[in-house]
C-alpha positions in Angstrom: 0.0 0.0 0.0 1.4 3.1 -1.4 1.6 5.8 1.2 3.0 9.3 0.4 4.1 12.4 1.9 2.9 15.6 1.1 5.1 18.9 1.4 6.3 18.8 5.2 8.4 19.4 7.2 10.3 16.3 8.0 9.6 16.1 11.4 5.9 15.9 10.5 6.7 12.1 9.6 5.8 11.4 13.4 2.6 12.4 13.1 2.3 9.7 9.9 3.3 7.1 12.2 0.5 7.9 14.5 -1.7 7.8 11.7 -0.8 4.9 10.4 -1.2 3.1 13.8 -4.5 4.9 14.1 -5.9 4.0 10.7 -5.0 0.2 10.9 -6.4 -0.2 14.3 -9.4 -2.6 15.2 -12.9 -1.3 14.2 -15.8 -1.0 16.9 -16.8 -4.1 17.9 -20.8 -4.8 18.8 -22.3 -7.6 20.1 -25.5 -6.5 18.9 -27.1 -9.0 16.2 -30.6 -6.6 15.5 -31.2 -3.3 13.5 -29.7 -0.5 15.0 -33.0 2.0 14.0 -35.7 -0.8 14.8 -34.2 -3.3 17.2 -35.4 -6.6 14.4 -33.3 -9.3 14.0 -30.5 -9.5 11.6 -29.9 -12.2 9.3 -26.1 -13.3 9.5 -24.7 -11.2 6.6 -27.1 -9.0 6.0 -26.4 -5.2 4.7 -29.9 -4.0 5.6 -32.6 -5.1 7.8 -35.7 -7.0 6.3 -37.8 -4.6 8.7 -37.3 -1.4 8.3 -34.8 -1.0 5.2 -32.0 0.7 7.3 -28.6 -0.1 5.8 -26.4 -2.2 8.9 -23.6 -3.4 6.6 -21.2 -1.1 8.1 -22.4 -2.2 11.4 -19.8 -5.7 12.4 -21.5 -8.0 14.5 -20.5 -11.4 16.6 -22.4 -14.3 15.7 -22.0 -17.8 15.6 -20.1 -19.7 13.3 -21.2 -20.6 9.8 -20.5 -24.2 10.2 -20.7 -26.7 13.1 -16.8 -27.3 12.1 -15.5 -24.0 11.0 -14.2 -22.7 15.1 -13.4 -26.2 16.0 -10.5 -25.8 12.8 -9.1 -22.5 13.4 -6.0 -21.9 15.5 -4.5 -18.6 17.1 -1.0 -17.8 15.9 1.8 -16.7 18.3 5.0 -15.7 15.8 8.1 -14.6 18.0 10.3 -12.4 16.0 12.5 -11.0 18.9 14.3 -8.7 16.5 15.2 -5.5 15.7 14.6 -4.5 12.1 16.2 -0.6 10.8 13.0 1.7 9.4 14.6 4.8 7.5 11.3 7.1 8.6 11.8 5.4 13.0 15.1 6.6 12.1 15.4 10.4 11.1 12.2 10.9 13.3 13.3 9.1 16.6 16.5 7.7 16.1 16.0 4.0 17.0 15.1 1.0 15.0 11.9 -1.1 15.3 11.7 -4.0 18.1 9.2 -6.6 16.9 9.0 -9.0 19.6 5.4 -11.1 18.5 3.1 -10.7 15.9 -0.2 -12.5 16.9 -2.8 -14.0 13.9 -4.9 -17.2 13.1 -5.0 -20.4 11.0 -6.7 -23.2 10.3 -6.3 -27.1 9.3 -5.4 -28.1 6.1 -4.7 -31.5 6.9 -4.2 -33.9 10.1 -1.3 -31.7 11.8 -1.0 -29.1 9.2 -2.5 -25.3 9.8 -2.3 -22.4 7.1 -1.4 -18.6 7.9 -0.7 -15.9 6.7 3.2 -15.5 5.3 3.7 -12.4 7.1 3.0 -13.6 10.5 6.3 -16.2 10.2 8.8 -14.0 7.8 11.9 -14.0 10.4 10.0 -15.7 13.0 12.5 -17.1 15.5 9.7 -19.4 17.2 6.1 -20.1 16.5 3.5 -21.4 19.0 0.2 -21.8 17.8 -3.3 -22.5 20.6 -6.5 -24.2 19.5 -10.2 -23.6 20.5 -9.4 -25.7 23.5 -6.6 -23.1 24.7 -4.0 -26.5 24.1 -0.6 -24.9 23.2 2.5 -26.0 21.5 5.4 -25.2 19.6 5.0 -25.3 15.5 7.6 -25.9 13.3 7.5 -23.9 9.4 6.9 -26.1 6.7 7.5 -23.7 4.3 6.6 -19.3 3.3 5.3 -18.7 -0.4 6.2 -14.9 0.4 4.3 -14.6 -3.8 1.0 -15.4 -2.8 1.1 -15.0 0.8 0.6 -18.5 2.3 2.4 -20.2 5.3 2.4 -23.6 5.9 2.8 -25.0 9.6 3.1 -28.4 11.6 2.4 -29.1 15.2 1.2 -31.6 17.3 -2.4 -31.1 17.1 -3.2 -34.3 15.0 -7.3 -34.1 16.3 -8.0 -30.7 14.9 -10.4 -31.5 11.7 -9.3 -29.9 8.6 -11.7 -27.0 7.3 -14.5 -28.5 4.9 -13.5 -26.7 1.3 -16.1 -25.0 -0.8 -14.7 -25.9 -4.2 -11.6 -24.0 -6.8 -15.0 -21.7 -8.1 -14.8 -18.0 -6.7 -18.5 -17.2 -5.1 -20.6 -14.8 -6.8 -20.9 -11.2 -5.7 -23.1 -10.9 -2.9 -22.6 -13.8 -1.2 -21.9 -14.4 2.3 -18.3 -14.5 3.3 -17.6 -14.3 7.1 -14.4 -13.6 8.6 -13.4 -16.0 11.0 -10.3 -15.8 13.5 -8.8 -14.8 16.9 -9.1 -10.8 17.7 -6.0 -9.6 19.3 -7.2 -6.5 20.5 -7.6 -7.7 24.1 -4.0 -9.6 23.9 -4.1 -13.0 24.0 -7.7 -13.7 22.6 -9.7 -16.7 24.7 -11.9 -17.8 21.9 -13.1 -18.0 17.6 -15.1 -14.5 16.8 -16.7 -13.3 13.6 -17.4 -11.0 11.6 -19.9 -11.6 8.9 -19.9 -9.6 5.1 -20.6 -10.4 1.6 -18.4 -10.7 -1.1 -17.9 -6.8 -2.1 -15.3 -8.2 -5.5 -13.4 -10.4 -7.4 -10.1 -10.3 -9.2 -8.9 -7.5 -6.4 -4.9 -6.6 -7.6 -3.4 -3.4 -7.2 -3.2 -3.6 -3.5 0.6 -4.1 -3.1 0.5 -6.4 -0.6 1.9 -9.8 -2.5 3.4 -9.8 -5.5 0.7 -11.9 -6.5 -3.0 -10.6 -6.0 -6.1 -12.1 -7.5 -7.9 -11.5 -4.2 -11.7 -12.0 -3.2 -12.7 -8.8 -1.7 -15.3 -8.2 1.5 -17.3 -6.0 3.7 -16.7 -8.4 6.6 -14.3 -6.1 8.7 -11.2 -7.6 9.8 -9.7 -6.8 13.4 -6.4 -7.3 14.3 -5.2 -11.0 14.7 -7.4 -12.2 11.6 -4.4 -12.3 9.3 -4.1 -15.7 8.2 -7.9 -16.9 9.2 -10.8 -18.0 6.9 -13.3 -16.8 4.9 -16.0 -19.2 5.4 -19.3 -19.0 3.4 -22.8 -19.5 4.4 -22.6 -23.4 4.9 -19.2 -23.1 6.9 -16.6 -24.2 4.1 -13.4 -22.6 3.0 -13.7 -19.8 0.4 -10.2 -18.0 0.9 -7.6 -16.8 3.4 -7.7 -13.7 5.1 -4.4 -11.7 4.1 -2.3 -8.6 5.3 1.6 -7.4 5.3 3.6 -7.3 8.1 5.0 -3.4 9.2 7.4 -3.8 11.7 4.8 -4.7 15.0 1.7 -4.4 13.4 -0.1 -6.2 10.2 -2.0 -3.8 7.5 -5.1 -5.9 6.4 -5.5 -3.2 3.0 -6.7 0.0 1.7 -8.8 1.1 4.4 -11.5 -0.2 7.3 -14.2 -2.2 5.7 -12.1 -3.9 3.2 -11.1 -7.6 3.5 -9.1 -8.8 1.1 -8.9 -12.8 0.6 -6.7 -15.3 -0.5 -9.2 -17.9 -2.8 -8.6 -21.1 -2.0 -6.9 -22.4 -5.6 -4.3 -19.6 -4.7 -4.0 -21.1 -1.5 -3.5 -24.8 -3.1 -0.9 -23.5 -5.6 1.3 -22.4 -2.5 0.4 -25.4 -0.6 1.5 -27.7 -3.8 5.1 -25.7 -4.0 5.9 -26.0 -0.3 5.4 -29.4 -0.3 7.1 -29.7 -3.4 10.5 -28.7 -1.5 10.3 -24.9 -2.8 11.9 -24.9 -5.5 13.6 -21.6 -7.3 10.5 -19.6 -9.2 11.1 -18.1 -12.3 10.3 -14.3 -13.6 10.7 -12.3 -16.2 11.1 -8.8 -14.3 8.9 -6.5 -16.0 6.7 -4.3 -13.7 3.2 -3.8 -15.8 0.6 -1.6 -15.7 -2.9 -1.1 -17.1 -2.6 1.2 -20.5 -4.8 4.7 -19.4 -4.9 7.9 -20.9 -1.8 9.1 -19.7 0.7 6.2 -21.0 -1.7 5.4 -24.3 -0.6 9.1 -24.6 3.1 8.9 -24.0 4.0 6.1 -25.5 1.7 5.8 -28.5 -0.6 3.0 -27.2 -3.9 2.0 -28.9 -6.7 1.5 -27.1 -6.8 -2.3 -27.5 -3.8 -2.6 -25.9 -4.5 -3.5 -22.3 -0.9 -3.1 -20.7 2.1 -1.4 -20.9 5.7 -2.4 -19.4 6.3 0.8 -17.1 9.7 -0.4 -15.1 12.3 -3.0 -16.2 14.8 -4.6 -13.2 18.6 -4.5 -14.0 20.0 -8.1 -15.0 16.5 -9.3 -15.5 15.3 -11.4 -18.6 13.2 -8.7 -19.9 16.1 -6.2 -19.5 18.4 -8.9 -21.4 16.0 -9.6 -24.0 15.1 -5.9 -25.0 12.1 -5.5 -23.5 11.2 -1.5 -23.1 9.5 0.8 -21.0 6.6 2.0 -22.9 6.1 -1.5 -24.6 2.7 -2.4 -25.0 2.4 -6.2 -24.2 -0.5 -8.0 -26.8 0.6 -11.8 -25.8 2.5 -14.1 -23.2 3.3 -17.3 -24.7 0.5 -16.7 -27.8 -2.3 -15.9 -25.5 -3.8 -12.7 -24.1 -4.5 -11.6 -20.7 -6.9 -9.4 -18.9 -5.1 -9.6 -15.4 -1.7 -10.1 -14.0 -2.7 -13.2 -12.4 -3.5 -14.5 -15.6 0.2 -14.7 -16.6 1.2 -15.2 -13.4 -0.7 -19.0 -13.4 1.4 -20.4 -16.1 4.4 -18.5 -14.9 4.8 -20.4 -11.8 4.3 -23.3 -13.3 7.7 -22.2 -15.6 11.4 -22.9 -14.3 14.6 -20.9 -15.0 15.7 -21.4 -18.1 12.8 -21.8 -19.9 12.2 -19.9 -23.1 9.2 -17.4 -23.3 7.8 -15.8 -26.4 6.0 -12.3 -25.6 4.5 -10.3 -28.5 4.9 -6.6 -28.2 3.6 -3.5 -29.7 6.7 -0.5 -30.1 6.5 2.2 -32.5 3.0 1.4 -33.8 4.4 -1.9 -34.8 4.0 -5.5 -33.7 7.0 -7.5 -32.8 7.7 -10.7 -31.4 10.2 -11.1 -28.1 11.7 -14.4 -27.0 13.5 -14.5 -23.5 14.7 -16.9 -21.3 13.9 -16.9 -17.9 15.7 -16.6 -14.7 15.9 -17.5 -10.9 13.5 -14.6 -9.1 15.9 -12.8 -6.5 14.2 -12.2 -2.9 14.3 -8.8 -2.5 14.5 -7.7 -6.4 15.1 -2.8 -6.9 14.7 -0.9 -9.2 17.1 1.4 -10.4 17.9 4.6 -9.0 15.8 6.5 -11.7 13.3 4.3 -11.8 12.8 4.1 -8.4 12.3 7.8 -8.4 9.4 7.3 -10.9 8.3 4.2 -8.9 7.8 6.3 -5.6 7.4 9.7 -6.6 5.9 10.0 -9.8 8.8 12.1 -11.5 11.6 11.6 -14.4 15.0 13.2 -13.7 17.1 14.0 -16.8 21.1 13.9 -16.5 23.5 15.3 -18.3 22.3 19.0 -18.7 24.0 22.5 -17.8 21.5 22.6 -14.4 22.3 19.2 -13.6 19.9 16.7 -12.6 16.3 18.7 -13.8 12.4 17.1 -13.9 11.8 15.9 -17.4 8.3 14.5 -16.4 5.8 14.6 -13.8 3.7 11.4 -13.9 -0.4 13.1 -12.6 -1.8 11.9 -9.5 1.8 11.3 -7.9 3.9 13.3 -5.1 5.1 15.2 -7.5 2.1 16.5 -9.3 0.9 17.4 -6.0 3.6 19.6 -4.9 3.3 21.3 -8.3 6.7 20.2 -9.7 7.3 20.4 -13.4 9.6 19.5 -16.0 12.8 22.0 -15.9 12.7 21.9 -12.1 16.3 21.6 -10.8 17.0 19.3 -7.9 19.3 20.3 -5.6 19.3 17.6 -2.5 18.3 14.8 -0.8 17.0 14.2 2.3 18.1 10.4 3.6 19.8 8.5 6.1 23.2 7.6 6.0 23.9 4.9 9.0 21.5 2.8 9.1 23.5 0.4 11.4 24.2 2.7 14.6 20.7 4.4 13.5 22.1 7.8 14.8 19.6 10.6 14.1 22.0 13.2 14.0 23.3 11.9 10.9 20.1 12.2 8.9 20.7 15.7 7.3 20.0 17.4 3.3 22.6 16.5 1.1 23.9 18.2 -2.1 23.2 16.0 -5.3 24.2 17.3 -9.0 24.7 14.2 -11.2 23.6 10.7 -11.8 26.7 9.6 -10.0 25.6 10.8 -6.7 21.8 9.8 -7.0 23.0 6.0 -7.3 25.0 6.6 -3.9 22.6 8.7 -1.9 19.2 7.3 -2.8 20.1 3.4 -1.4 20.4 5.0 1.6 16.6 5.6 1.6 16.2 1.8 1.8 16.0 0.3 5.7 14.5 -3.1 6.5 11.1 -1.7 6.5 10.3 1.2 4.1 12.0 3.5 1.9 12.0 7.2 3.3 13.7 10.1 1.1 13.2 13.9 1.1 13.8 15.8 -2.3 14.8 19.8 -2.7 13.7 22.0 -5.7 15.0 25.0 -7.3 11.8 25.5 -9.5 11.4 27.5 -12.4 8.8 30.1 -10.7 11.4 30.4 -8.4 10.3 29.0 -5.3 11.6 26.5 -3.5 9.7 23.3 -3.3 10.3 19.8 -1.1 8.6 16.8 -1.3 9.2 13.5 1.3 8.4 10.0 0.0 7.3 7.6 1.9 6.4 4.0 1.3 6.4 0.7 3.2 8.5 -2.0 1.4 6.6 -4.8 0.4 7.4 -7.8 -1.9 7.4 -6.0 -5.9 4.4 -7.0 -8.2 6.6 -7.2 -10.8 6.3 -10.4 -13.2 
């Protein structure tokens, strides 16, 4: 989830931190199960009452379990990071790093033994205890992390818990019932299942920047903390998809905003199950960031309108970068066949292994063109370039090379940039970043001078810390002001192909 900074001063970045907590905190909780206008009962799911008309979807309510199964399956996650991880923004504001001791989620059965979560509960987990409905409590050991799709797979002696009846590979149709199911953490250590019941709000959700790979079932049910990892369970109790969020140093983000649930379907979930299991072996990508062909890029680069996507970053060393792939391609075909989502592509490429040989069929100049490239071993923590990354997280092109030194060519709309009303001629003068990141000294995050491409590549790494990337730019603009704009954005795993 992208979040920016507007023009502020830099220590204003406190006050982000509170808002973030703030903003990913539990929603109000009722016990109430009737219309809040007409006191009539409320049928488990139900956005308005039958009574009276008055919309309560917005209103979460405890009830009972879909299924006479569905508590009895789920588990409560204890992941023990004991760790300190470096956050670039903790850094300049406070001058510490981040101590993540435990993260607490939920699970549920896959098999006799075998309990699913969500992968950012157990990334860097030093020890993971897991509790059942029962309040039994034992050690678990990690099978395996699919940090793609956001799956962990776990093993502990809890042989009697029943797996979780499955409702089928088929996404449910819009409207549906979907409830939430899991362990709230908002009281600590939680003593038993709660719920919260929604519909199915959408399908096909992407875009979200919380895996790499999102095909996501979406929800009203709202999600409190320590759901990451638990079930969506339809009307009849049975598996529809996993509750997912990212890990942010002691807390887990569950999405856009409050009243959105975002869910793992379960033949994403089988996919990850079927490559732990298989031993994990090395995935292959092509490393090509796309994006959907609008107004703006059909514009830019020349794009028809029945071209659907458009390559907008290519990673250094990557297949696509050997191969000649672009930014500004439009894409018309992976391996002969056309796509309408990322996830499309995505199925067949996990299925691929390094060395294969794709064929991709491009449109560049107006013309069609095939592409062949041969695929390589995905790296764990794949960046951008320096100038990409300035794109990437702020929304502007720097040119190089000029008599004013490192000026805006392009300001991409809707992006930091735009907003601060930078434009293309705009000289940057400095940066604003962090330069020990392993004593995490405050002092030494101060403005530094910057007037070539040379010290861009050594200055902007330092925005990177285990946890986000932070970095403050300063402009010498052409109306003469003096403009500064600080980027902020959580590091999560790329979406990049």
């Amino acid at each position: 989830m992208r979040i920016l900074c507007r023009t502020i001063p830099i220590l204003l970045f406190a006050g982000l931190l509170v808002v973030l907590s703030l903003a990913s905190g539990a929603p109000a909780w009722s016990d109430s199960q009737t219309c809040p206008k007409c006191g009539a009962t409320l049928e488990p799911g139900a956005a308005f009452c039958s009574q009276c008309g008055t919309k309560v979807e917005e209103v979460p309510r405890e009830v009972p379990a879909q299924g006479p199964d569905s508590r009895s399956s789920l588990i409560q996650v204890i992941a023990i990071h004991d760790r300190e991880m470096t956050s670039v923004i903790e850094a300049i504001v406070s001058g510490s790093t981040v101590r993540v001791d435990s993260l607490l989620g939920s699970g549920f059965a896959v098999a006799p033994g075998e309990f699913v979560t969500d992968a950012s509960l157990l990334l860097g987990a030093k020890e993971v205890r897991i509790r059942d409905s029962k309040g039994s409590s034992v050690n678990a050991r990690i099978v395996g992390i699919d940090p793609l799709i956001g799956i962990g797979l776990l093993a502990a002696g809890l042989p009697d818990i029943p797996a979780l009846p499955r409702s089928g590979d088929e996404l449910p149709r819009q409207g549906a019932a979907l409830t939430a199911l899991g362990y709230s953490s908002t009281q600590g250590m939680a003593p038993s299942v709660t719920s919260s019941p929604g519909v199915v709000s959408g399908l096909h959700r992407a875009g979200m920047e919380i895996h790499p790979v999102e095909d996501y079932i979406q929800s009203d049910a709202s999600l409190p903390r320590g759901f990451a990892g638990g079930p969506g369970v339809d009307a009849r109790g049975r598996l529809v998809g996993m509750s997912t969020a990212f890990a942010f140093g002691r807390r887990l983000y569950f999405g856009p905003e409050v009243g959105i649930g975002l869910f793992i379907p379960t033949a994403w979930v089988d996919r990850s199950l079927t490559w732990i299991r298989s031993g994990q072996p090395p995935r292959a990508w092509i490393g090509a960031h796309l994006v959907p062909a609008d107004s703006d890029n059909r514009k830019l680069y020349g794009i028809p309108a029945d071209i659907r996507w458009v390559v907008e970053d290519i990673f250094p060393g990557s297949p696509a970068a050997v191969s000649g792939l672009r930014r500004g391609d439009g894409i018309v075909k992976f391996q002969g066949n056309e796509f309408t989502s990322l996830a499309a592509v995505q199925v067949p490429l996990l299925e691929a292994h390094p060395g294969d040989t794709w064929s991709v069929e491009l449109l560049r100049n107006g013309k069609r063109m095939p592409l062949e490239l041969t695929l390589k071993e995905r790296p764990v923590s794949p960046r951008l370039s320096v100038p990409d990354a300035l794109r990437f997280y702020g929304g502007l092109e720097i040119a190089t090379g000029g008599s004013s030194g490192l000026t805006v060519s392009r300001v991409l709309s809707g992006t930091e940039a735009s907003v601060a009303k930078l434009g293309p001629g705009d000289v940057l003068t400095s940066l604003y970043t962090k330069k020990d990141m392993v004593h995490v000294e405050r002092s030494d995050a101060r403005w530094h001078g910057v007037k070539d491409l040379q010290d861009l590549e050594v200055q902007v790494p330092r925005a990177y810390g285990d946890l986000d990337f932070a970095l403050g730019l300063k402009f010498r603009c052409k109306d003469g002001e003096k403009r500064e704009i600080f980027l902020y954005y959580p590091l999560t795993a790329t979406n990049a192909l």
